[in-house]
N, C-alpha and C positions, 0 to 999 in steps of 0.2 A: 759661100753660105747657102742655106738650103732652107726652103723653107716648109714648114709641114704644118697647115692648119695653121696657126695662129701665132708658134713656134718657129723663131730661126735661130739654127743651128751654124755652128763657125766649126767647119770639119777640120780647122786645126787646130783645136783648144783638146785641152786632156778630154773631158766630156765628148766632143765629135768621135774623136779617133778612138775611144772605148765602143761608141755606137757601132763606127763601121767595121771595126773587129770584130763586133758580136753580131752581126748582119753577115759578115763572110764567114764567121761559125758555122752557122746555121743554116746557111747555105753551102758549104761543103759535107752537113752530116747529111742534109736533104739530099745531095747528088749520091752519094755515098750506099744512103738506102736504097734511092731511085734505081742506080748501078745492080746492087746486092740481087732486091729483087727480080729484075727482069733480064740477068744474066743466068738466070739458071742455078746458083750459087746459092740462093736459097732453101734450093731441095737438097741441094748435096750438106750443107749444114745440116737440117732438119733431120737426113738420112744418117749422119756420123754422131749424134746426139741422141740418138734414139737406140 
């Protein structure tokens, strides 16, 4: 269990395991942009789009 504020969470009930699905979402589009951006990969988009 986990608990957040005032809220505890049972990370194996349908509810948890939706939570931490959508927390590792969100965190792979973050790394994902993080990647994009500062690989350089954003100019060469930018460049073939234009």
């Amino acid at each position: 269990m986990f608990g957040l504020g005032a809220s505890v969470y049972d990370w194996n009930d349908p509810f948890g395991r939706l939570s931490l699905q959508t927390l590792a979402m969100v965190a792979e589009f973050e790394a994902n942009i993080h990647r994009i951006l500062h690989s350089g990969q954003a100019d060469d988009h930018r460049d073939q789009s234009s």
